[in-house]
C-alpha positions in Angstrom: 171.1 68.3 66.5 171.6 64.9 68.3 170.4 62.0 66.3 169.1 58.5 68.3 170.1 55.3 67.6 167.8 53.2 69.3 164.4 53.2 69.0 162.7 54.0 72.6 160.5 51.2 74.4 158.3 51.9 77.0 158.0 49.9 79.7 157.3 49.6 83.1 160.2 49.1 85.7 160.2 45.6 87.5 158.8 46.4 90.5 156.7 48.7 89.3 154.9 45.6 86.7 155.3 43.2 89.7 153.1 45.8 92.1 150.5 46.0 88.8 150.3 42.2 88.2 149.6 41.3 92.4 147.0 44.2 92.1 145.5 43.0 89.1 146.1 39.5 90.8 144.3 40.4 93.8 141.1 42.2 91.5 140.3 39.4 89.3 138.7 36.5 90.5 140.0 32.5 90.8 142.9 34.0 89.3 146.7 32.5 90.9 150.4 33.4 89.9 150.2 29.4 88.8 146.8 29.6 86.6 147.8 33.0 85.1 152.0 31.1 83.9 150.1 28.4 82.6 147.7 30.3 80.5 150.5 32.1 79.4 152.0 29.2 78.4 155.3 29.8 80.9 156.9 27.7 83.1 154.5 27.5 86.3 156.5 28.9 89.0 158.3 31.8 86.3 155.4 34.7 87.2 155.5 33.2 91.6 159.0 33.7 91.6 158.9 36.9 89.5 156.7 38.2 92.1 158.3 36.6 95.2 162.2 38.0 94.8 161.7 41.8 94.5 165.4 41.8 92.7 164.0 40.0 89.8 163.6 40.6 86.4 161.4 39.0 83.9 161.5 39.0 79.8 160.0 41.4 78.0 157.9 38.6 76.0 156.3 37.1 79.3 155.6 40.8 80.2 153.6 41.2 76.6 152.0 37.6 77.5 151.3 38.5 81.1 149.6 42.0 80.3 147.6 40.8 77.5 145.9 37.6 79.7 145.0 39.6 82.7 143.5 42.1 80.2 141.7 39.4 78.3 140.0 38.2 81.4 139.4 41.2 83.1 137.0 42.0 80.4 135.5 38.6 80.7 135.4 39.6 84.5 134.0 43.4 84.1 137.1 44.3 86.3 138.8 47.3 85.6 142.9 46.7 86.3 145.2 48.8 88.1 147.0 50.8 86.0 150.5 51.3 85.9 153.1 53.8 84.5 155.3 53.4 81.6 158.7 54.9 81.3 161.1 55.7 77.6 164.2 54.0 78.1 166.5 54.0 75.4 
């Protein structure tokens, strides 16, 4: 029997999360690339020019902050988000 390592994470690929976050983007309301970074207390282009250069790659920790804002005010909103697949890597 094979033992792992590593403990798997889940995660969505890049472009995969970039494709969820301009969908959930483009579903909430009054909600910019610009407003969203600075609520998530990032950088204020970070999350424009994650989603502008389709070879980019963004941490895992702004991920984690991204996901949890847009859900946050999605309920506030009533919206329901896109949702988006999640891979094992590791």
């Amino acid at each position: 029997m094979q033992v792992r390592n590593t403990i798997p994470v889940y995660t969505a690929p890049p472009e995969d999360f970039r494709a969820w976050v301009q969908g959930s983007l483009a579903a909430l309301k009054g909600v910019s690339a610009t407003s969203l970074a600075l609520k998530c207390g990032l950088g204020k282009n970070v999350l424009r020019t994650f989603l502008n250069t389709p070879d980019r790659d963004i941490a895992m920790s702004s991920a984690h902050a991204i996901t949890c804002k847009l859900r946050e005010m999605a309920a506030d909103q009533q919206v329901q988000l896109p949702r988006v697949e999640v891979r094992a890597h590791g």
